[in-house]
N, C-alpha and C positions, 0 to 999 in steps of 0.2 A: 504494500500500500504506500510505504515512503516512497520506495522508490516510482511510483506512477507518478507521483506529486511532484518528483522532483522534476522529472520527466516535462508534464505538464505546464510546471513553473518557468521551467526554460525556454518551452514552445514561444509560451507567453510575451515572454523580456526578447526573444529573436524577432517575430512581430511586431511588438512594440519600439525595437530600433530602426526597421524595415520602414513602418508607419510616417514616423518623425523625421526619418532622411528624405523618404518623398517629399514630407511638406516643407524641409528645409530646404528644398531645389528649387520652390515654388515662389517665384519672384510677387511681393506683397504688390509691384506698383501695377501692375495689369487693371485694366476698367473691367471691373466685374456690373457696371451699370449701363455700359452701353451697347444694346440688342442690337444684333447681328456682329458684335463684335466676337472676337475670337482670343479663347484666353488657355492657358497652357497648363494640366495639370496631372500630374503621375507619369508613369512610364509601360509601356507593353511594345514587346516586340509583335512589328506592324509589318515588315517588308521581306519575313520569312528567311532572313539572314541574319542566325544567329553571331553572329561572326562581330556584326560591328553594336552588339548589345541592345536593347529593347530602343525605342524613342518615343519620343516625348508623346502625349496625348493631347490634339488642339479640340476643344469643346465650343461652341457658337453660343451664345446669351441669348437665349430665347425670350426669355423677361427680365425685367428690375420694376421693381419697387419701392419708392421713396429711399434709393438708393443704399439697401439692402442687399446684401450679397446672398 
């Protein structure tokens, strides 16, 4: 049983440094208020060539709200 825990606890803190380096690649000054704009955020390999590592994810702003992210 410890040893599942401990298991677990580590899964945990690997995701949780995973998590926080995405969102620290994630440049704050992007308009997340201006619809149709295009703003950058995570990573997934997208072009099937594992080679030169995942890239970036561009997402479109389909709405804002009293400038609301």
């Amino acid at each position: 049983m410890k040893k599942q825990f401990v298991i677990a606890f580590l899964l945990i803190l690997v995701y949780a440094v995973s998590v926080s380096t995405v969102l620290a690649e994630t440049p704050l000054s992007q308009s997340f208020d201006t619809v149709g704009g295009i703003v950058t955020f995570g990573r997934y390999e997208q072009d099937g060539s594992e080679e030169n590592g995942p890239e970036e994810i561009e997402w479109i702003v389909l709405d804002a709200k009293d400038g609301r992210r």
